[in-house]
C-alpha positions as CSV (number, residue, x, y, z in Angstrom):
1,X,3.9,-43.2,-43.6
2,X,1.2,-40.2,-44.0
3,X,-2.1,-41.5,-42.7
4,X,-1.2,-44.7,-41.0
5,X,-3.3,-45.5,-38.2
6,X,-3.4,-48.5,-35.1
7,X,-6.2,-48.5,-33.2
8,X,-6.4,-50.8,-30.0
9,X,-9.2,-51.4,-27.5
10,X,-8.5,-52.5,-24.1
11,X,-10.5,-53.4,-21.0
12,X,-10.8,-50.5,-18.6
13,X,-8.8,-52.4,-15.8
14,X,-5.2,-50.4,-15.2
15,X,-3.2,-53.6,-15.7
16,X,-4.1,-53.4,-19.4
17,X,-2.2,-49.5,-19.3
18,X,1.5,-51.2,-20.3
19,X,-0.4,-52.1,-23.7
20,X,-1.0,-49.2,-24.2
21,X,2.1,-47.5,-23.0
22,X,4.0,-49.9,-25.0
23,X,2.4,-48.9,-28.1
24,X,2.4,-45.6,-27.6
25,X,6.0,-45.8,-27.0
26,X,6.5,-47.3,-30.5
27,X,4.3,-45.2,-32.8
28,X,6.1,-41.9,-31.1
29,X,9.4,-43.9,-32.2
30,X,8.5,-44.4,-35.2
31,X,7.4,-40.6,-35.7
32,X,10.9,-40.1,-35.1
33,X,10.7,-38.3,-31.6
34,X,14.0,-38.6,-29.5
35,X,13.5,-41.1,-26.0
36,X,12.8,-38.3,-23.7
37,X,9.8,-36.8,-25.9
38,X,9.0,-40.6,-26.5
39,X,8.3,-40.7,-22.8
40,X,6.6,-37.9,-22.2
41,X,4.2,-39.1,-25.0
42,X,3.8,-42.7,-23.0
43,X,3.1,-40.9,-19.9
44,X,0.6,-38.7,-20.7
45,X,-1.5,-41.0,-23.2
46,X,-1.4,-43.3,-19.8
47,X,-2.9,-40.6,-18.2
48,X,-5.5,-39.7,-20.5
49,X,-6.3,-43.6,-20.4
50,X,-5.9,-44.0,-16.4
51,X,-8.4,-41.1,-16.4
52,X,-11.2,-42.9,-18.1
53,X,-10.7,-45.9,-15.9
54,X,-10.9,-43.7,-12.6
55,X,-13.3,-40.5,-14.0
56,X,-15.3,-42.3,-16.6
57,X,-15.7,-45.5,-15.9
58,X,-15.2,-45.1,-11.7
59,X,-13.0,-48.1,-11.7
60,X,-15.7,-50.4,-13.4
61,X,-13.3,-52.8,-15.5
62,X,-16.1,-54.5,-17.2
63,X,-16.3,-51.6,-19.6
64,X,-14.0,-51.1,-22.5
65,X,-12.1,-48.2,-24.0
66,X,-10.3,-47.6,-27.7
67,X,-7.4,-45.7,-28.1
68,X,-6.5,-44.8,-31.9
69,X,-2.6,-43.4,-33.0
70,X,-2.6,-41.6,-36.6
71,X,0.4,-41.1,-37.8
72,X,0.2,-38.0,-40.4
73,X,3.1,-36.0,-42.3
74,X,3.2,-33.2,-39.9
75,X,1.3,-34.1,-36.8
76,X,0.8,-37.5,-34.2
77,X,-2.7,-37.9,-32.8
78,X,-3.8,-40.1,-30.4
79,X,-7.6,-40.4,-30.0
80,X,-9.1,-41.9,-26.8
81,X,-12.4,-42.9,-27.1
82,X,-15.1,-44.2,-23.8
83,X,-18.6,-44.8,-23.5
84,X,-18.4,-43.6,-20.3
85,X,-20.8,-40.3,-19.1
86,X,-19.9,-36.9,-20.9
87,X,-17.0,-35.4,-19.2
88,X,-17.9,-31.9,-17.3
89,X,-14.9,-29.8,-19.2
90,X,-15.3,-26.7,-16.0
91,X,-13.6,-29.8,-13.8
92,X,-10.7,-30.3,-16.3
93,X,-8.1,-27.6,-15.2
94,X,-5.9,-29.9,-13.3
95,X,-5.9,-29.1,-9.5
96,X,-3.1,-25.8,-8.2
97,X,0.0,-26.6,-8.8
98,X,1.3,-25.2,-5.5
99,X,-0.8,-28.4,-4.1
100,X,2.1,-30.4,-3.7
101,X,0.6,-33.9,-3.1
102,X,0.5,-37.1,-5.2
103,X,-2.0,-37.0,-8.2
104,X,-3.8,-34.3,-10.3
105,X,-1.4,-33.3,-12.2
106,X,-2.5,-35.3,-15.7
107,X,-4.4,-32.6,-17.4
108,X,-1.3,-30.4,-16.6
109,X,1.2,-32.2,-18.0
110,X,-1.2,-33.7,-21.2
111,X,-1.6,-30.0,-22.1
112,X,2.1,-29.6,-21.3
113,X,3.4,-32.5,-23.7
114,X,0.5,-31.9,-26.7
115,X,0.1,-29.2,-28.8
116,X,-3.8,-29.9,-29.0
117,X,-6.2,-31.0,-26.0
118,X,-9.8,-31.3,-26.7
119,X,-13.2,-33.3,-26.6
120,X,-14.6,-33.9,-29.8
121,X,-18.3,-32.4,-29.1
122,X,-19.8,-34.5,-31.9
123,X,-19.6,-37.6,-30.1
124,X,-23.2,-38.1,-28.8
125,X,-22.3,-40.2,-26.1
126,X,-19.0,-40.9,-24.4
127,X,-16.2,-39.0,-24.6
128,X,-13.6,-38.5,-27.4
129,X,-10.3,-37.3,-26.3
130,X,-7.9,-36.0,-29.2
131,X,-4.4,-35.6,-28.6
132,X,-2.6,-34.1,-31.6
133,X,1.8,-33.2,-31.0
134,X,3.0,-31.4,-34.0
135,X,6.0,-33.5,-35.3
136,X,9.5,-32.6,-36.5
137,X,9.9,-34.8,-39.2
138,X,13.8,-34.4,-40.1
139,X,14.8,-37.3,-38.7
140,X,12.6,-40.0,-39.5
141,X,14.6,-42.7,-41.6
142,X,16.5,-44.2,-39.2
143,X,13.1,-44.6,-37.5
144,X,11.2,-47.0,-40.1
145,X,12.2,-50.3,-39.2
């Protein structure tokens, strides 16, 4: 299982998010994460994603975005990819979270579920999200279906 990897691209439009979700929820099963962990996963990877519908792209669904799941012996990385304008990283902390209203809490919890956070700088244009979650990897078997 070392090294396998899905890659999917999607239009930017949220009703294409439950593809994503859905596969997100099966490549952390198949890591071997337990249901809650497997949910936390979903929901932040649909955050990242909802993020370069609403940030990136400002709700244009004619673009398209990529989101790639490696599967490694020790580690799960998910790696969002965009073409939209390079994200300004000072505006990335996630609003105060004595703010108690709906929304801005996604960079929060990402950082909260993932061990790693970051923009690849390399990437000339767009964005490259990585999204790495260290894995336990004692109780895979019963996961390889």
């Amino acid at each position: 299982m070392t090294g396998d990897i899905v890659s999917v691209t999607v239009p930017s439009h949220p009703r294409y998010l439950c593809v994503i979700r859905d596969i997100t929820a099966r490549m952390a099963d198949i890591c071997g994460m337990d249901q809650a962990t497997v949910d936390q996963v979903k929901l932040a990877v649909d955050e990242a994603c909802s993020n370069v519908i609403k940030h990136a792209y400002k709700g244009d669904t004619t673009k398209t975005f990529s989101v790639i799941f490696r599967i490694r012996e020790k580690e799960f990385e998910v790696v969002i990819d965009d073409s939209g304008p390079k994200a300004d990283l000072s505006c990335l902390r996630g609003r105060d979270l004595d703010d108690i209203r709906p929304g801005g809490l996604g960079v929060h919890f990402i950082k909260r579920v993932f061990d790693s956070f970051a923009f690849d700088k390399r990437k000339r244009t767009g964005n490259r999200l990585r999204l790495i979650k260290r894995l336990d990897r004692g109780n895979e078997d019963h996961h390889n279906q």
